[in-house]
N, C-alpha and C positions, 0 to 999 in steps of 0.2 A: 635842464638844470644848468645853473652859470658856472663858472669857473671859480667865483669867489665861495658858492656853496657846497664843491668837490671838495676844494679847500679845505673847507671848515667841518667836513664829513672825516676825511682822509684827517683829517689832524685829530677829531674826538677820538675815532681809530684808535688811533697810533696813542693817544692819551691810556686807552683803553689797558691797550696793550705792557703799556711800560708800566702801567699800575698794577697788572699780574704778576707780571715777570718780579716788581719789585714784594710783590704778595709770595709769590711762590721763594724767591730769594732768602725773605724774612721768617719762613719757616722753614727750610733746609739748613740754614745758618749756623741756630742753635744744637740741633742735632748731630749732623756729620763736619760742622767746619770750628766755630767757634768753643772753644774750649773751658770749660768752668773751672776755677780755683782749687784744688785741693791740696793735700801735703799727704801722701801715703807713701813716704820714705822709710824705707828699712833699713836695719843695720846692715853690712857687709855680710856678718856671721847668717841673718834671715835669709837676704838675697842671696847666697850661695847655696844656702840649705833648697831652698825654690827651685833654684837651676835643676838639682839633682833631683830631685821629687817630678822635676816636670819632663827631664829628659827621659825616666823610666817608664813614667805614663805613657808619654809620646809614643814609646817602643812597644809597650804591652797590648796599648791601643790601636795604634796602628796594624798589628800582628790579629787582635779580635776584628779589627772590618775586612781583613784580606780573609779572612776563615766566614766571615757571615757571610761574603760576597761570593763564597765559593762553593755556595749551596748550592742547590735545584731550589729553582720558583716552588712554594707548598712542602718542602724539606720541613719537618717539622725542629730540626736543632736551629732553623735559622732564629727561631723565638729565642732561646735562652742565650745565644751568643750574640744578638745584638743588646739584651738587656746587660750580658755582661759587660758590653763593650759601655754602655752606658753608665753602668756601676764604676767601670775602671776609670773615664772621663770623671764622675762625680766625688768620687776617693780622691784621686790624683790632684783635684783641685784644694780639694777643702785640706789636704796634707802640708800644703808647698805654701799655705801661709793664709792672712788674712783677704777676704773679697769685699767688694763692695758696690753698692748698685748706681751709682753714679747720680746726674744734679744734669738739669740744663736748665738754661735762663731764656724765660719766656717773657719780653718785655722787660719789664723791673724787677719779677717774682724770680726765686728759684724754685725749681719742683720738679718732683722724679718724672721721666720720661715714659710716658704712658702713651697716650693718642699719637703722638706725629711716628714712632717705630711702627706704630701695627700700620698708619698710613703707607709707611716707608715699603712696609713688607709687601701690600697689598701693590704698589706701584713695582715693586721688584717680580714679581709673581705674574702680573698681569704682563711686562715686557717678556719673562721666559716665557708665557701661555703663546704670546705674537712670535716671536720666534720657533715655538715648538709648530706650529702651522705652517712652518718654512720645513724646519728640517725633517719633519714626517715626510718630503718628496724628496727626501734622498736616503738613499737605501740602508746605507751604513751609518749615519747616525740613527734614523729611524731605529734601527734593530740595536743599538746600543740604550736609547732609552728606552723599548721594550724590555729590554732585560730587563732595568732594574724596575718598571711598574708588574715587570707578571711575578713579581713577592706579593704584590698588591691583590694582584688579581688571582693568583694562583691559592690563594689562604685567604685567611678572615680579616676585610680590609678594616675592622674596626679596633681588634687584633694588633692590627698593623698601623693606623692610625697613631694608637696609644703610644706604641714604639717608634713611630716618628715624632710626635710629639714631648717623649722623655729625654730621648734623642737629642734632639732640638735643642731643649733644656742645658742637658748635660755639657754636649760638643761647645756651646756660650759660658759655660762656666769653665772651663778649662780653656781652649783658645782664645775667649778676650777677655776672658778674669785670669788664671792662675799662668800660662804660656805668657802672654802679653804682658805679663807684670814683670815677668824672670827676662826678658830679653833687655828692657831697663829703655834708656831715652833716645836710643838713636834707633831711626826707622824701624821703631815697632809695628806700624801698619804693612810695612810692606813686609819685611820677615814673618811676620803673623800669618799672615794671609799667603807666603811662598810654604811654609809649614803645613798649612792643613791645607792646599792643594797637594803638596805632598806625601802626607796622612794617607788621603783619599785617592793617592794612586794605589795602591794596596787591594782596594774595593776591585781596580780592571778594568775601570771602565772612563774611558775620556771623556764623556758626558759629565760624570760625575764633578770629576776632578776641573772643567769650567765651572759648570756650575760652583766649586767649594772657594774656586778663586775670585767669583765675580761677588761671592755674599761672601765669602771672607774682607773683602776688599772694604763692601759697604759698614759690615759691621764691627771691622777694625776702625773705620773713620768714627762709626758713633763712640766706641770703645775710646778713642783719644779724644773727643769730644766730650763727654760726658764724665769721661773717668771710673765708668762701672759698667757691668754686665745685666742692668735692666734693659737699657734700647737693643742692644744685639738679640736677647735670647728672644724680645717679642716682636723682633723681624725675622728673625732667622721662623718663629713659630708660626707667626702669621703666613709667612713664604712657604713653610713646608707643609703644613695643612691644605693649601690654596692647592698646591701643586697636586699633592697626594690622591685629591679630587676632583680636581680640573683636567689634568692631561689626560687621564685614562679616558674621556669623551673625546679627544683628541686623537688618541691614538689608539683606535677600536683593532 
C-alpha cells in the first residue's frame, strides 16, 4: 500500500469520525445544553408561596426515604412508606405552583422530548451496569448495592418495579419541576442536584446518594434545557427500570 493511499484511508477515518462526533454533538445539544424559549415567571407572592411548599416537602420526604430505607429486605411496611414517600413528592409538587413539561428544538421543529431522554437514560444505565462490574470486586461498595437490590429480591420484584417506576415519576416532578423552579435563576442545576444527593442521604446508603448526584446532575441539565419535567422523569424511568433488572444478574 503507498503512502498517498494511507493517506487517503487515514483521512476518510478521520472524516468518519468528525462526522459522529458532530452527529452525536447534534443530538445531545438540544437536550442537556441548548435551552428553548419560555416565560414561566411568577409573581414574588407565587415564588414565595413555592419556596415554603417545597421546603416542607423536602423535609417530609426526605424523613419517608430514611424510614423506607430503614426496613429489612421483604419488610412488608416497606411497600406503603415508599408509595407514601411518593404521594408526599407528587402533593408537594402540584401544591407549590404551576409545572410544565418542557419543548426542545429538533432542527427547525419544536417538540416535546420524547426519544433522545429514554436514549439518554438507556446510555446512563448502561455506564452504571459498566461500572457496577467494577464495584462488585470491592467488598464494600458491593455490599452497599446489595442492600438496596435485596428489596428487590427479597419481595415481589414486579411489586417493586411499579414502586420504582412511580417513584421515578414522582422524585422528576418535584426535584426538576416544583424544587428547580423555587430555587429561581442562579445555578439551579447544581443546587438541584446538591439537594437530592442530600434527600437521598437519609436512605444510608453512599451508593445511593452517587448514584442521585450523577442523574440529578443529568436531568437537571435537561430540566434547564428544555424548561419542563418531561426529559428528566423518562431518563430518570428509563435508568431505573434498566437498573432494577439489569444489576440483580450482576450482582448474584
Amino acid at each position: 500500500m503507498t503512502r498517498r493511499s494511507t493517506a487517503a484511508r487515514d483521512a476518510r477515518a478521520e472524516s468518519r469520525r468528525a462526522r459522529l462526533a458532530a452527529r452525536a454533538v447534534g443530538v445531545v445539544r438540544p437536550v442537556l445544553i441548548d435551552k428553548v424559549e419560555r416565560d414561566h415567571r411568577q409573581s414574588d407572592a407565587q415564588f414565595l408561596r413555592r419556596r415554603f411548599v417545597v421546603a416542607g416537602t423536602l423535609v417530609v420526604g426526605a424523613t419517608l426515604l430514611g424510614l423506607s430505607f430503614s426496613t429489612e429486605p421483604g419488610d412488608p411496611s416497606f411497600y406503603p412508606l415508599t408509595v407514601g414517600l411518593a404521594a408526599t413528592w407528587v402533593v408537594g409538587s402540584l401544591l407549590s405552583g404551576p409545572l410544565h413539561l418542557g419543548h426542545i428544538v429538533l432542527g427547525s421543529r419544536v417538540r416535546r422530548p420524547v426519544v433522545t431522554p429514554v436514549a439518554v437514560g438507556l446510555l446512563l444505565a448502561g455506564t452504571f451496569v459498566a461500572g457496577g462490574l467494577v464495584i462488585r470486586e470491592i467488598p464494600v461498595l458491593a455490599g452497599f448495592t446489595n442492600d438496596v437490590l435485596g428489596y428487590a429480591k427479597a419481595g415481589s420484584l414486579w411489586l417493586v418495579a411499579v414502586i420504582t417506576l412511580v417513584n421515578g415519576v414522582a422524585e422528576e416532578l418535584f426535584f426538576r419541576g416544583a424544587l428547580f423552579a423555587a430555587i429561581g435563576v442562579r445555578h439551579p442545576v447544581v443546587i438541584s442536584t446538591v439537594l437530592y444527593a442530600l434527600a437521598t442521604i437519609a436512605g444510608g446508603n453512599p451508593v445511593l446518594v452517587f448514584a442521585a448526584a450523577i442523574l440529578g446532575l443529568v436531568t437537571g441539565l435537561q430540566r434547564r434545557a428544555g424548561g419542563g419535567v418531561l426529559a428528566p422523569v423518562l431518563t430518570h424511568v428509563t435508568w431505573s427500570m434498566t437498573m432494577l433488572f439489569v444489576l440483580p444478574l450482576i450482582f448474584r
